[in-house]
N, C-alpha and C positions, 0 to 999 in steps of 0.2 A: 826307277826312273821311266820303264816301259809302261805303267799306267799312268804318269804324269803326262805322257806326252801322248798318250791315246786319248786323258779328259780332255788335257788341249784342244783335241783337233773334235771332239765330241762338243766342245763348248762352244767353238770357232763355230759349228756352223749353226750352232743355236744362238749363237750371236747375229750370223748374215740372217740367219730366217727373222728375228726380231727387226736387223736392222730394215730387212726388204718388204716386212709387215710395214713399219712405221714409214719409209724412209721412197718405198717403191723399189722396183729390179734393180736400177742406178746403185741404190745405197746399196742394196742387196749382193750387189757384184763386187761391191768395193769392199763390203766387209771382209768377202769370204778371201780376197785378194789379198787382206791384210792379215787372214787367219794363216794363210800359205806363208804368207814373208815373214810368219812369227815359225811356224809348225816345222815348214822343210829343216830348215837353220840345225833345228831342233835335234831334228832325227840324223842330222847328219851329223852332227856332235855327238851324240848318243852312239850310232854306228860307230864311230870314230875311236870312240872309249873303249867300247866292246871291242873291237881289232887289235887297239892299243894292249889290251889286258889280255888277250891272247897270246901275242904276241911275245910281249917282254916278261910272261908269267904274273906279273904286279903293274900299277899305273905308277907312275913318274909323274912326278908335278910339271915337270917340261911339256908333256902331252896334254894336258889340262891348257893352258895356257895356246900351246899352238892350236887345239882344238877349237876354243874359245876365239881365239884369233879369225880361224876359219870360219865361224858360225858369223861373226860378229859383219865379217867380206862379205858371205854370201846374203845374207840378211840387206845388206846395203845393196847388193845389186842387184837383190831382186826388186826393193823398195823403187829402184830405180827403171829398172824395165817392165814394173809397173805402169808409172808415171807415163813411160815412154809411148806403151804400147797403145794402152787403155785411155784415151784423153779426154773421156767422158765421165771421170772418175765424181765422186761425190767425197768431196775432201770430208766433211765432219763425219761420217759415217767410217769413212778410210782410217781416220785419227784415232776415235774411240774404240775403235776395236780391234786396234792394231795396241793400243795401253791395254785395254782391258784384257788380250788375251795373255800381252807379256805379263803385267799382274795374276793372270789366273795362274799361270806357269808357276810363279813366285810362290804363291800362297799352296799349293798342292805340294812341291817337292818340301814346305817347309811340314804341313802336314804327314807326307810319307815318312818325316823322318823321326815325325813327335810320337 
C-alpha cells in the first residue's frame, strides 16, 4: 500500500503540471490542491493501519472502518478549507483531478494485489 500511495502523489503532481501546462498557475494550483485532499487522507489511513497492526498484533475490521471513517472527515475538510481559503480556485481543473487521482488510487492497489 506504501507504493500505491507514493504513485499517488507521483501522479498528483504530474497531473497539476498537465493541468498548469493547459489550464495556467490557477488550474495548476487547484490541481495540486486536489492531489493533497486525495493523498494526505491517504497516508493517514495508512499510518493508522500500520499503528493499528502494531498495536493489537493483527487488524480488526473495526480499525478498518474507523480508519476509513477518519480518512473519509479529513478528506472532507480539507476539500472544504480548500474552497475557504483559495477563492480563486479553478473549479474544472479542481474536479478532474481530484476523480482522477481518487481513480488512480483505485486502479494501483487493484493492481498491487493482481
Amino acid at each position: 500500500m506504501g507504493r500505491a500511495l507514493l504513485w499517488q502523489s507521483v501522479i498528483a503532481v504530474l497531473i497539476a503540471l498537465i493541468a498548469a501546462w493547459i489550464g495556467g498557475t490557477s488550474a495548476g494550483i487547484a490541481a495540486i490542491l486536489a492531489g493533497l485532499c486525495c493523498v494526505i487522507p491517504n497516508i493517514i489511513f495508512f499510518a493508522g493501519m500500520v499503528a493499528a497492526e502494531k498495536i493489537f498484533a493483527n487488524l480488526r475490521p473495526a480499525t478498518f472502518f474507523v480508519m476509513e471513517f477518519v480518512k473519509v472527515a479529513i478528506s472532507m475538510v480539507l476539500v472544504i478549507v480548500t474552497f475557504w481559503f483559495y477563492r480563486d480556485i479553478h473549479w474544472i481543473a479542481y474536479i478532474i483531478s481530484y476523480i482522477l487521482i481518487l481513480k488512480i488510487y483505485i486502479v494501483l492497489l487493484l493492481k498491487a494485489r493482481g
